[in-house]
N, C-alpha and C positions, 0 to 999 in steps of 0.2 A: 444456592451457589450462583456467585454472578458470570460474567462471561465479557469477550472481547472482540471484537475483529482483528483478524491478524493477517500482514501480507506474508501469501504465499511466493517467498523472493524470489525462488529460481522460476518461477511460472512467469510472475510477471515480469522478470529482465528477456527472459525468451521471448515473451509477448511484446516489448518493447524494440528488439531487432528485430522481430519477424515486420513491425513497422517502421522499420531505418529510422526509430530513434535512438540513437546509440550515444547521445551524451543526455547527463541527466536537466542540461538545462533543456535540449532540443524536448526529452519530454514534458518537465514542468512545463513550456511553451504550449503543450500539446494538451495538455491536462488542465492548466488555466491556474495554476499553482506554482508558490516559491521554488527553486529549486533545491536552496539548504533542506525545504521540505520531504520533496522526493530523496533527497540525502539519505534524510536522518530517519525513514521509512525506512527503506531500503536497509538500512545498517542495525534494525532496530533498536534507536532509539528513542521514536514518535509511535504512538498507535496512528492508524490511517485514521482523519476524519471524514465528513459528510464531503468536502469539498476535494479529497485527494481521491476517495473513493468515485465517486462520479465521474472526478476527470477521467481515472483509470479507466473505468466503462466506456467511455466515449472515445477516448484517445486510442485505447487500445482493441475495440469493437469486442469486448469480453464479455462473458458471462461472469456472475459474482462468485460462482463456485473456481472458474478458473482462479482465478488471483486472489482470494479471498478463503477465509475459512475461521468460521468460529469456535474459540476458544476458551477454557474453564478460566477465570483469575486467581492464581493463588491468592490465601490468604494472608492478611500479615501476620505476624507471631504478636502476641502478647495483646492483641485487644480485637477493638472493631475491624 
């Protein structure tokens, strides 16, 4: 079974007020990433990568269990 990282959303918008970043460009700024990126995270329609994830640790002085948590992948129907 493969698996994913997933953001944990409500953890990490908490964790982004509790650092008065409260627009999502203030935290791509803070994270060192797009901010359509943090968007479309947020919204889930990106998996986090190596670069959104990192900012997040940093930006947000977080553990990777806070904001983070791995996940099964469904599979697709009818093949690989």
């Amino acid at each position: 079974m493969s698996h994913t990282i997933k953001l944990r959303t409500f953890e990490f918008v908490q964790a982004a007020r509790s650092a008065r970043l409260h627009s999502d460009y203030a935290l791509a700024r803070a994270m060192g990433v797009n901010r359509s990126t943090v968007t479309r995270v947020i919204r889930g329609e990106l998996q986090p990568g190596p670069a959104f994830i990192g900012g997040a640790l940093t930006a947000l002085d977080g553990q990777f269990d806070d904001l983070f948590e791995v996940v099964p992948v469904a599979r697709r129907r009818g093949g690989s």
